[in-house]
C-alpha positions, 0 to 999 in steps of 0.5 A: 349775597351768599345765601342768595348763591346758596339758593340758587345752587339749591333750585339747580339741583332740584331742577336737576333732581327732577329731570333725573326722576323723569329719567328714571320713570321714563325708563320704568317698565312700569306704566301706572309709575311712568306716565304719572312720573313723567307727568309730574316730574315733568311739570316740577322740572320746568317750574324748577327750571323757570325759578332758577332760570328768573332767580339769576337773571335777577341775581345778574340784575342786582349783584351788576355794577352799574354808572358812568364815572363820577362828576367832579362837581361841588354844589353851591348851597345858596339860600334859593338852591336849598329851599328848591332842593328842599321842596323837591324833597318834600315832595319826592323823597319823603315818601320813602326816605322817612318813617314819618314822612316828614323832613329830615329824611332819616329813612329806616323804612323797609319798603318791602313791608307796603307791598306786603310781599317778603321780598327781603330789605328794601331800605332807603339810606338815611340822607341826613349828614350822620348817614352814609352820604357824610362820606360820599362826594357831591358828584358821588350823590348826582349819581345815585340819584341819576343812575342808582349806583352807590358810592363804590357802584353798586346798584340802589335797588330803590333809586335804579327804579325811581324816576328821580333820575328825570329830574333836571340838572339844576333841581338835582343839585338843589336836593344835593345841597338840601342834603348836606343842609340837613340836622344831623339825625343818627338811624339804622343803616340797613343795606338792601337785601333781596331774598331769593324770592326777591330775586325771582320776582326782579328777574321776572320784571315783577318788580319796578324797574326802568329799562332804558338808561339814564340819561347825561343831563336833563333840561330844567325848564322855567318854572310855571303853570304851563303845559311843558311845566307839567310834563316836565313834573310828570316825568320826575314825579313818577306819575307813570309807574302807576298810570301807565305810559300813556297814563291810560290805566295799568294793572298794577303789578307789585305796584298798586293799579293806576285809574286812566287820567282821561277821567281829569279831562272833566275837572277843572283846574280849580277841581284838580288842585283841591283834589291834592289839597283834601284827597276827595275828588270832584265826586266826593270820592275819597283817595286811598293814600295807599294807592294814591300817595295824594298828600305828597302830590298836595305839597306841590305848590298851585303852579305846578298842580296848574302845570300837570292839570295843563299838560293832561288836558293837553295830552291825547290820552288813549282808551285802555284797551 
């Protein structure tokens, strides 16, 4: 935090700085130094002023507290809640909270390094029982999921952006109880740290955020390969970040651009599946992992592929315009 302070003092005195310098041109009898001074003093004035108006708005927005007060809540680990959590997991987790991408969930992976952009630290906890969750209470662990705050409040720059917070009540508790049922597996514990460019970038809505709050609870409906399923799966699994609210299409962002998926409306169920199971689509085309994390997707079970495949073909998906 203090280098960020530090930073953010520096960009008000260069704004400062450069005002004073326009000042000072302005004031010059001189025309060949008052019109160029004023011109590109004027014009580092305001960048400078942009930068530091963007860096402390996202200063505020992560140096903020954040949640609600803590649940009291103790989650039973029965053998059905654990397999459920640990399918959700597997699914959602591991795409960020390994090296490897495979269970445990370890984590140790600066997320900053995939988007190759230097935005500082960007480290999801180890979640295995020798990381910090060891120490956190089940409701504690509810809470970073739902509303990104850690144990003493602070935001999870990683989960306060993350649709995770859509799962339902009952599979939230289902990935508690997978958590505490992991091997202990000791790894580095790096707290978030975002550099001022960082800040600049948040404050700019540059980097993924969700604007409205999280909500109290969240309906688990009946699993199935049904249209409401579906939507259900496409709320929690993040389908949005990169396809876009209506799912018609983004232009990416810090977060790789996302296709339309009215393209789906020509495939069949069968065609959709074996799309997550191989990476290759029904025209031979291969997906880019990187840009489609496909083989996550593929860990979900043909009932809840059917499922999203239902809920697209029910959904009017808009041409982007």
């Amino acid at each position: 935090m203090a280098s960020n302070v530090f930073a953010i003092l520096l960009f008000i005195a260069l704004t400062l700085g450069f005002a004073t310098a326009v000042r000072a041109a302005w004031r010059t009898g001189k025309g060949y130094i008052r019109w160029p001074g004023v011109i590109v003093g004027g014009l580092l004035s305001v960048i400078a002023l942009l930068v530091t108006g963007l860096s402390i708005k996202g200063f505020s927005a992560v140096y903020s507290k954040i949640g609600r007060p803590v649940q009291t809540m103790a989650v039973d680990r029965t053998a059905d809640r654990v397999a459920r959590g640990q399918h959700i997991a597997n699914v959602l987790c591991a795409s960020c909270h390994t090296t490897s991408t495979q269970l445990p969930l370890t984590g140790g992976r600066n997320l900053a390094e995939d988007i190759h952009v230097p935005l500082g630290y960007l480290t999801p906890y180890n979640l295995t029982p020798s990381g910090p969750l060891k120490d956190w209470s089940d409701g504690e662990i509810f809470r970073a999921i739902r509303e990104g705050a850690d144990k003493d409040g602070n935001k999870l720059m990683v989960m306060s952006g993350q649709t995770a917070r859509y799962l339902g009540d009952d599979d939230l508790k289902s990935v508690i109880a997978f958590l505490r049922s992991q091997p202990a597996v000791p790894g580095e514990i790096r707290k978030d740290h975002l550099n001022p460019l960082g800040l600049v970038l948040v404050g700019a809505k540059m980097v993924p955020t969700i604007d409205e709050p999280p909500p109290l609870t969240v309906a688990t409906p009946a699993r199935g390969p049904t249209a409401e399923y579906g939507e259900y799966i496409v709320k929690w699994a993040g389908c949005r970040e990169c396809h876009g609210v209506a799912l018609n299409g983004t232009d990416g962002g810090l977060l790789p651009p996302g296709p339309s998926l009215r393209i789906t409306k020509g495939w069949t169920g069968e065609q959709f599946i074996q799309t997550f199971r191989t990476g290759v689509d029904p025209f031979g085309k291969k997906l880019d992992p990187l840009l489609m994390p496909w083989k996550f997707v593929g860990r979900m079970d043909d009932d809840e592929l059917q499922a999203i495949y239902g809920y697209l073909q029910k959904l009017e998906i808009p041409l982007k315009k």
